[in-house]
Biopython code that builds the backbone (N, CA, C, O; Angstrom):
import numpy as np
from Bio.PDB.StructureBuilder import StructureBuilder

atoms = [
    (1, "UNK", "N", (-0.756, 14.365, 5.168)),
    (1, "UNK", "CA", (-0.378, 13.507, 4.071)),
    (1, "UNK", "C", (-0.152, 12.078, 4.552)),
    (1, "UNK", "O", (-0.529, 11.096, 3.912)),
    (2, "UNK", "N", (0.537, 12.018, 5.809)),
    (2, "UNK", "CA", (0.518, 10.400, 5.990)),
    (2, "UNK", "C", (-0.265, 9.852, 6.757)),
    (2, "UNK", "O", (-0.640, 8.680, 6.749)),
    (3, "UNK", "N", (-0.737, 11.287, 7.944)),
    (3, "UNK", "CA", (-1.841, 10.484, 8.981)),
    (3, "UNK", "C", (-2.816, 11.303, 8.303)),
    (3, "UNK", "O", (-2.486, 12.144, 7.467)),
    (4, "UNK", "N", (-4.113, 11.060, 8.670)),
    (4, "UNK", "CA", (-5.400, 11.789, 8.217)),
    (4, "UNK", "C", (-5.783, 13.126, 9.049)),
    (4, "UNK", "O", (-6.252, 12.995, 10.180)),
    (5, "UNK", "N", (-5.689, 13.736, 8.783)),
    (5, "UNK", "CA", (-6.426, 15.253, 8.989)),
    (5, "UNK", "C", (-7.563, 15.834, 8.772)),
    (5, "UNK", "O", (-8.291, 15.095, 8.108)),
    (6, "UNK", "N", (-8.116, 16.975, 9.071)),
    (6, "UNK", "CA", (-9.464, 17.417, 8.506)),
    (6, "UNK", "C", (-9.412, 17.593, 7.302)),
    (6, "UNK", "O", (-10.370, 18.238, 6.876)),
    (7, "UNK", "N", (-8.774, 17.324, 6.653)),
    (7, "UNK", "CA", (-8.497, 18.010, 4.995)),
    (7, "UNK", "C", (-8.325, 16.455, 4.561)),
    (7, "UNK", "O", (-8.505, 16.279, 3.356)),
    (8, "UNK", "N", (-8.150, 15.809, 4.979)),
    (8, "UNK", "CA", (-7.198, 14.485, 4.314)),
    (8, "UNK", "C", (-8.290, 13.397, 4.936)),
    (8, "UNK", "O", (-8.630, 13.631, 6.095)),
    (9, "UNK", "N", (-8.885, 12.215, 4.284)),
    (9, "UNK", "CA", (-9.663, 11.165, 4.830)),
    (9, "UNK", "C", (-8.654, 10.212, 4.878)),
    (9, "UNK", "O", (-7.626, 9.995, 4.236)),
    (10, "UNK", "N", (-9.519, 9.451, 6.287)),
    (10, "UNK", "CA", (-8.174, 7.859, 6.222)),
    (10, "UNK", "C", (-7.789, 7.039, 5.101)),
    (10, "UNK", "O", (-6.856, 6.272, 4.868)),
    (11, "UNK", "N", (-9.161, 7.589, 4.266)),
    (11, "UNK", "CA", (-8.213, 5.865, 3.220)),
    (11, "UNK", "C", (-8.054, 6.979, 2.082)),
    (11, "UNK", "O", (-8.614, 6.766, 1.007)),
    (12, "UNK", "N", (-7.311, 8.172, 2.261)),
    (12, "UNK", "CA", (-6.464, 8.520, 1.362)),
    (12, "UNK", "C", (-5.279, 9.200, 2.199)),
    (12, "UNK", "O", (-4.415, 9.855, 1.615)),
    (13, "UNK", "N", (-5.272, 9.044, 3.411)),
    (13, "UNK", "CA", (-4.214, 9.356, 4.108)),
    (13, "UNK", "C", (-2.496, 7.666, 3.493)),
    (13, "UNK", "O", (-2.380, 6.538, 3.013)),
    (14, "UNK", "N", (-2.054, 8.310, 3.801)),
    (14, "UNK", "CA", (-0.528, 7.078, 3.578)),
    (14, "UNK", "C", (-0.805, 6.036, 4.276)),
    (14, "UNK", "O", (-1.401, 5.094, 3.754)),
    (15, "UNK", "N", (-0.470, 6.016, 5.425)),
    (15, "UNK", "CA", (-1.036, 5.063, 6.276)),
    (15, "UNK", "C", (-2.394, 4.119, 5.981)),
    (15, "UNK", "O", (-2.374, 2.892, 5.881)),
    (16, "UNK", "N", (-3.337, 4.802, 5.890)),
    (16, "UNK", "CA", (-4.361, 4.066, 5.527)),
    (16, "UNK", "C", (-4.484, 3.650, 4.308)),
    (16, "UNK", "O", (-5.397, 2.862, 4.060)),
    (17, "UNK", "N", (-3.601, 4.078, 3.276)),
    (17, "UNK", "CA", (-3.110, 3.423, 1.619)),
    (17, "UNK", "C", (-2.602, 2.554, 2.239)),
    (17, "UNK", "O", (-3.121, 1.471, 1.969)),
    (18, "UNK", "N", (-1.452, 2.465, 3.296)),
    (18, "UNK", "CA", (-0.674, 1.319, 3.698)),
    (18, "UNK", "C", (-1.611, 0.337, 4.158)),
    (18, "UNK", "O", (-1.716, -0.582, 3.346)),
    (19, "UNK", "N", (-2.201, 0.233, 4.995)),
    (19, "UNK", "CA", (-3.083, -0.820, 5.651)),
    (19, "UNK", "C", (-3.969, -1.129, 4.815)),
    (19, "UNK", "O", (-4.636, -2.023, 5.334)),
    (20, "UNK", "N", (-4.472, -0.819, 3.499)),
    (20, "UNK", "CA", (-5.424, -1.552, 2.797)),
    (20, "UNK", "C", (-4.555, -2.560, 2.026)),
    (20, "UNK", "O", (-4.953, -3.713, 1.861)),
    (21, "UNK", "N", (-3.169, -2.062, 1.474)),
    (21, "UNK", "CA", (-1.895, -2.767, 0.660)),
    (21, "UNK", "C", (-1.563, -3.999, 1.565)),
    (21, "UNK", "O", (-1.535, -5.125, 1.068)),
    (22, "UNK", "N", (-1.234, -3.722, 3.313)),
    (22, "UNK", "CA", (-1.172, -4.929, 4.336)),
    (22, "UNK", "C", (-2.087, -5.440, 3.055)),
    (22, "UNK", "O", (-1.932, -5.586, 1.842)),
    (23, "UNK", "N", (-3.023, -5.606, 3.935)),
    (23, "UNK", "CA", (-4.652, -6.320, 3.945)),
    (23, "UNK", "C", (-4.563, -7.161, 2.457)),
    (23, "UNK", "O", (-4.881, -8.347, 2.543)),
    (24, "UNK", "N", (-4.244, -6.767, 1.370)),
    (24, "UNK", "CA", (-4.004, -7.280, -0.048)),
    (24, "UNK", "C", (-3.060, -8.082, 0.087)),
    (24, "UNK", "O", (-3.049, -9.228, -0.362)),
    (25, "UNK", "N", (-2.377, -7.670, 0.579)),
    (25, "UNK", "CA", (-0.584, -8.614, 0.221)),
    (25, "UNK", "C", (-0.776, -9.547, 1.120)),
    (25, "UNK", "O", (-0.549, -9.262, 2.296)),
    (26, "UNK", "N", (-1.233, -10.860, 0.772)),
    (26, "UNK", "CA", (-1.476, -11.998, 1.778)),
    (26, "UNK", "C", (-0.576, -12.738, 1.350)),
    (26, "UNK", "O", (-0.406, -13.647, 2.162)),
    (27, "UNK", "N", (0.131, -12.826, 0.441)),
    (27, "UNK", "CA", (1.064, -14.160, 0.048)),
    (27, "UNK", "C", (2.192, -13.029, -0.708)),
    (27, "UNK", "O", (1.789, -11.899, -0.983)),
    (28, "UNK", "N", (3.387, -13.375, -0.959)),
    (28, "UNK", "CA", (4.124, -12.177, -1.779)),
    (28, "UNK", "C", (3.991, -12.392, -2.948)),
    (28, "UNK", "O", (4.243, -13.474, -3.479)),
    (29, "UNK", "N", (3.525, -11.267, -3.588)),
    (29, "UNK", "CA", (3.380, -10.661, -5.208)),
    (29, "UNK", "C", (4.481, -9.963, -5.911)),
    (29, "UNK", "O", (5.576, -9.996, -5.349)),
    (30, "UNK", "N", (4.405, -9.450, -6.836)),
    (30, "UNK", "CA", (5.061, -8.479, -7.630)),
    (30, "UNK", "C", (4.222, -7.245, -6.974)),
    (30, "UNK", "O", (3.087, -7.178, -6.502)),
    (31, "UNK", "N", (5.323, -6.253, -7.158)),
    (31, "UNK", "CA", (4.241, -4.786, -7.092)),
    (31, "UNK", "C", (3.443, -4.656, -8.386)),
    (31, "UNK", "O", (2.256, -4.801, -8.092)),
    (32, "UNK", "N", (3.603, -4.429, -9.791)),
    (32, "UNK", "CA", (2.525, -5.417, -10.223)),
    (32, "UNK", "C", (1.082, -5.514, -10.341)),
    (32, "UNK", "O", (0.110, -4.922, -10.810)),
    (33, "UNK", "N", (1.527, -6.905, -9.461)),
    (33, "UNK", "CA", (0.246, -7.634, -9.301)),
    (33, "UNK", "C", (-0.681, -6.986, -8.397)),
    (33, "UNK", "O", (-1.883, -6.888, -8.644)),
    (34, "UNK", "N", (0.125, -6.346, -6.884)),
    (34, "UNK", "CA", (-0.314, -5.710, -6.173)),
    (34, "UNK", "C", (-1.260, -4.572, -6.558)),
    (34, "UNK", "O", (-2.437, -4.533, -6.203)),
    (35, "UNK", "N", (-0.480, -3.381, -7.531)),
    (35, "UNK", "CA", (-0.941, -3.018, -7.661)),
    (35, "UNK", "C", (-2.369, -2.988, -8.924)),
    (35, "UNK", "O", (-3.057, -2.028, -9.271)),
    (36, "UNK", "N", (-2.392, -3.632, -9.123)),
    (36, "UNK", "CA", (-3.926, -4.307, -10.139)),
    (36, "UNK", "C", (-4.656, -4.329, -8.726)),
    (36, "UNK", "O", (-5.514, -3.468, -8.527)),
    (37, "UNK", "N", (-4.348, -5.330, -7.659)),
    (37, "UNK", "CA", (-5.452, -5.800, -7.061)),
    (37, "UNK", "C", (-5.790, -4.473, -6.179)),
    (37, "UNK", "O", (-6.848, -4.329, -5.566)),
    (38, "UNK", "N", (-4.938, -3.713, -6.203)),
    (38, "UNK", "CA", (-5.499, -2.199, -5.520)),
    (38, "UNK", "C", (-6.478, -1.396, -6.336)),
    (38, "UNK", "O", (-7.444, -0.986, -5.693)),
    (39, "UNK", "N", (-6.430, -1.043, -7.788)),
    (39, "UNK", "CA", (-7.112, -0.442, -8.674)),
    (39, "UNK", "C", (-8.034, -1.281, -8.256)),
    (39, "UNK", "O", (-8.664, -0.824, -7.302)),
    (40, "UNK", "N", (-8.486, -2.738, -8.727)),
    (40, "UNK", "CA", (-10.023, -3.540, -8.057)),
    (40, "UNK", "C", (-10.483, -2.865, -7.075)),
    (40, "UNK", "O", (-11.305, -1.963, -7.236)),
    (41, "UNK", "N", (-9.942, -3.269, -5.752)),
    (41, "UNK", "CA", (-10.740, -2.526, -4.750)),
    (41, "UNK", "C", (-10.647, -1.209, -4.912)),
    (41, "UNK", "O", (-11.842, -0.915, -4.873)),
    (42, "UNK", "N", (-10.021, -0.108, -5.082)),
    (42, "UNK", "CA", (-9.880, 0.976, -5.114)),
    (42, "UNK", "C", (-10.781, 1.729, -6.084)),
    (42, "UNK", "O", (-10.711, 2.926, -6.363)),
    (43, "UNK", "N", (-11.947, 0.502, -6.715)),
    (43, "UNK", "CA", (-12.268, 1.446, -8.156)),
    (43, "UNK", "C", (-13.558, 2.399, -8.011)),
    (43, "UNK", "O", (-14.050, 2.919, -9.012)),
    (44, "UNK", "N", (-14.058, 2.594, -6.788)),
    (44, "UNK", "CA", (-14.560, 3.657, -6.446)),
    (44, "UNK", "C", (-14.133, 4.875, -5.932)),
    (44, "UNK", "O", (-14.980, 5.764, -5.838)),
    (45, "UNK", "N", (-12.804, 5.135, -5.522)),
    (45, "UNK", "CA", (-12.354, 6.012, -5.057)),
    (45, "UNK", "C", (-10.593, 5.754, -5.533)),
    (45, "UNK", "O", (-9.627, 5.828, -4.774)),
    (46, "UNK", "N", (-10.583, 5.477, -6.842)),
    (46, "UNK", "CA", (-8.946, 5.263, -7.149)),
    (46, "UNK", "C", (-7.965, 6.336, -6.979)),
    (46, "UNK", "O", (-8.125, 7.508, -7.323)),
    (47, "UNK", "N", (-6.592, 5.657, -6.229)),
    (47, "UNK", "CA", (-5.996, 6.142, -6.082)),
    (47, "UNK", "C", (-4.803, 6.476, -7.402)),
    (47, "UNK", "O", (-5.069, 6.038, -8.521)),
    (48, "UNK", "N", (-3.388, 7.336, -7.162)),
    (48, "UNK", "CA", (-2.807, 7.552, -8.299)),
    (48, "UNK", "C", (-1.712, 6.744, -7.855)),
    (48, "UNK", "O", (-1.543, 6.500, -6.660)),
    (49, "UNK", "N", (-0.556, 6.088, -9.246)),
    (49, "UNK", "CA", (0.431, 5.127, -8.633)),
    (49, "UNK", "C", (1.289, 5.841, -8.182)),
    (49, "UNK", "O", (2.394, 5.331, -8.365)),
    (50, "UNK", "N", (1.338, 6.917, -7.601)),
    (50, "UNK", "CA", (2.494, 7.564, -7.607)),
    (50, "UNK", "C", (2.498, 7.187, -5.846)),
    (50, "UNK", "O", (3.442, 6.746, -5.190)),
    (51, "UNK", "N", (1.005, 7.556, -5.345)),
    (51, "UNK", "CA", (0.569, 7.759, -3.914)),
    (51, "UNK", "C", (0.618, 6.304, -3.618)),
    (51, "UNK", "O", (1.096, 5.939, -2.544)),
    (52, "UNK", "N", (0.035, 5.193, -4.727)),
    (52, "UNK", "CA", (0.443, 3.526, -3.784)),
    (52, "UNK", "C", (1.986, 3.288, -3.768)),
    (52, "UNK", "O", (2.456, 2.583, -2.876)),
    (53, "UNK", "N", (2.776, 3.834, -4.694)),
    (53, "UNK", "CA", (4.454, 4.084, -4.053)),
    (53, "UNK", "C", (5.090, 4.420, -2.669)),
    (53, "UNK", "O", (5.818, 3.898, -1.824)),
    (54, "UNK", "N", (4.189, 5.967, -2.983)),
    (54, "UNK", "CA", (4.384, 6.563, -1.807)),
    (54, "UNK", "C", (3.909, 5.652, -0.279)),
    (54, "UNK", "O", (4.483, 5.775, 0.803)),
    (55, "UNK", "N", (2.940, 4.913, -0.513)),
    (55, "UNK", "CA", (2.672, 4.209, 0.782)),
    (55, "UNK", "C", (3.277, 2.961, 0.659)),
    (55, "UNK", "O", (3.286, 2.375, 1.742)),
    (56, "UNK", "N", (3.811, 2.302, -0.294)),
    (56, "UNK", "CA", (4.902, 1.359, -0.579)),
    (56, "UNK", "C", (6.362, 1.504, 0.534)),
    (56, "UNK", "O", (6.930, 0.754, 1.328)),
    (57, "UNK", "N", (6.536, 2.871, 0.061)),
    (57, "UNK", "CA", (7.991, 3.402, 0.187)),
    (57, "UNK", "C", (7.915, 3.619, 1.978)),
    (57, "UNK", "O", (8.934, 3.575, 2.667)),
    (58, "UNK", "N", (6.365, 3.882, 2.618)),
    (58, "UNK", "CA", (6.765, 4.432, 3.836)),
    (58, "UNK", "C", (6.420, 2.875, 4.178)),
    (58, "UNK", "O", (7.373, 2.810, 4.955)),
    (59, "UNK", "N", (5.834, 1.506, 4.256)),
    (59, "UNK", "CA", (5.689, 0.489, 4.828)),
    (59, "UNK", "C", (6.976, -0.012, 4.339)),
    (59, "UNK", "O", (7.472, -0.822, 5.121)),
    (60, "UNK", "N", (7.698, 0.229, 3.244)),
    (60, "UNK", "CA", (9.119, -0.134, 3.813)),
    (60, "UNK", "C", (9.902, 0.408, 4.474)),
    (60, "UNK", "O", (10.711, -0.339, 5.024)),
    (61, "UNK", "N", (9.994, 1.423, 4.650)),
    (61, "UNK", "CA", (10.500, 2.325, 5.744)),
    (61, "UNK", "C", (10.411, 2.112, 7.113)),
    (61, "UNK", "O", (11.370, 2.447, 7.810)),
    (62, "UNK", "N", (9.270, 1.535, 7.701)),
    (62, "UNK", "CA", (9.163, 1.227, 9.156)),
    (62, "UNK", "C", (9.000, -0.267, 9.145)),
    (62, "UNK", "O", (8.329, -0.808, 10.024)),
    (63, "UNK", "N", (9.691, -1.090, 8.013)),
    (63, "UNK", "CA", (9.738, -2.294, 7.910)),
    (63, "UNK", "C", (8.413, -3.193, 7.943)),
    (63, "UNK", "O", (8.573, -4.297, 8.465)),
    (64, "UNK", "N", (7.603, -3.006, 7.644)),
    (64, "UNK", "CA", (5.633, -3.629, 7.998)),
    (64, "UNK", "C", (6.142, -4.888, 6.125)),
    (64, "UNK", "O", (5.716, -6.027, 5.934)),
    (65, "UNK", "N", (7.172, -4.020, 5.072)),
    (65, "UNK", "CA", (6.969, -5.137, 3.882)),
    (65, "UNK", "C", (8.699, -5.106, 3.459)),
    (65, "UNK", "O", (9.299, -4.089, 3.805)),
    (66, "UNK", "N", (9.286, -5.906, 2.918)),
    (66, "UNK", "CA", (10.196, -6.065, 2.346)),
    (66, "UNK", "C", (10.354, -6.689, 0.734)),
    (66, "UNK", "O", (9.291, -6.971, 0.183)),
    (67, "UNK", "N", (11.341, -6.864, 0.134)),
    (67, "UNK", "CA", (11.769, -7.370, -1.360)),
    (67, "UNK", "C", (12.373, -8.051, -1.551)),
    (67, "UNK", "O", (13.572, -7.775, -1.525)),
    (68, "UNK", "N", (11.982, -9.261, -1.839)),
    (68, "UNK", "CA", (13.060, -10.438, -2.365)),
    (68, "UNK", "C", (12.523, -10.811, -2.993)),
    (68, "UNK", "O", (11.312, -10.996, -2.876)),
    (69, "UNK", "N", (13.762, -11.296, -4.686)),
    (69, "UNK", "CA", (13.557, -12.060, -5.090)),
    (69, "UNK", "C", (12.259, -12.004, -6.078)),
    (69, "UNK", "O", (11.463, -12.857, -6.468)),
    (70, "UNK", "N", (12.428, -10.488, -6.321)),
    (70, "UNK", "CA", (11.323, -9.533, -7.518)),
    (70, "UNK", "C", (9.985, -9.905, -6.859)),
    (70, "UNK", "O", (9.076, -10.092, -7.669)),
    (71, "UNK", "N", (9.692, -10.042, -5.651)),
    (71, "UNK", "CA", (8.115, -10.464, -4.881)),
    (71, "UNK", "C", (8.202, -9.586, -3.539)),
    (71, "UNK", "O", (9.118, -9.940, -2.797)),
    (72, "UNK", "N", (7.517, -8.636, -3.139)),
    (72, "UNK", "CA", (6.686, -7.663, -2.532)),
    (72, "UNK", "C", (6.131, -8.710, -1.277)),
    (72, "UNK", "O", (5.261, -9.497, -1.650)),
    (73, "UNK", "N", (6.584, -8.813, 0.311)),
    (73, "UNK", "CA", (5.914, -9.517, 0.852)),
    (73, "UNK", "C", (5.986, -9.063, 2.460)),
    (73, "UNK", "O", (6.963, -8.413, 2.833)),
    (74, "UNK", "N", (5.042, -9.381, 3.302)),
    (74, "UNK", "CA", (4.710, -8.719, 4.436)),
    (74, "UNK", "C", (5.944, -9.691, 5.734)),
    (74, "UNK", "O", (6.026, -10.886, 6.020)),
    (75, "UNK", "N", (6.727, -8.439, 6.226)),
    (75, "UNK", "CA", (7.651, -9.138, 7.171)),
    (75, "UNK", "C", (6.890, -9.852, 8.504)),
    (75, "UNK", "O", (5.866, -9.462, 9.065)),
    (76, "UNK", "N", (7.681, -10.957, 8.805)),
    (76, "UNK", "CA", (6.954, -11.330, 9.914)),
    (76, "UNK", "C", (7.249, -10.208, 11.157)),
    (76, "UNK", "O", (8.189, -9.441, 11.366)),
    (77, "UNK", "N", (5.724, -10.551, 12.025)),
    (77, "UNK", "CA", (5.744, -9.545, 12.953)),
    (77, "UNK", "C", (6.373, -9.647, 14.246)),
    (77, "UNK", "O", (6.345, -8.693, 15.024)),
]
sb = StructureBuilder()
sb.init_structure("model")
sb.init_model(0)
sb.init_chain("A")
sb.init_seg("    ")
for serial, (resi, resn, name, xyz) in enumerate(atoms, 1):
    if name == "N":
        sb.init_residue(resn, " ", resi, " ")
    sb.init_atom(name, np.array(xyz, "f"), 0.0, 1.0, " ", f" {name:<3s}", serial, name[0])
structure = sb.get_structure()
């Protein structure tokens, strides 16, 4: 579920939901906005909002994004 497995491909593994969300979030957004610009790219293989949460919830968890100030934005590294 979070790393990829034989059952599970990377860009529906968590992690790899996470690193495409990095890759989007270049300036801080709303989740939102974020998530619109994920459905765009995502619209061949869309994901459900429950799972861009879920990879929300674990890149805040190991600190990679934080919340201020109702805007979604990538911590410095």
């Amino acid at each position: 579920m979070i790393l990829p497995t034989k059952h599970t491909r990377p860009e529906r593994a968590l992690l790899g939901v996470g690193a495409e969300i990095l890759e989007v979030l270049g300036r801080p957004m709303t989740v939102t906005a974020l998530w619109d610009r994920m459905r765009e790219r995502r619209a061949k293989s869309p994901i459900a909002y429950a799972w861009f949460v879920l990879a929300l919830d674990l890149l805040y968890l190991i600190g990679a994004v934080e919340f201020r100030s109702g805007l979604l934005a990538r911590t410095a590294p």
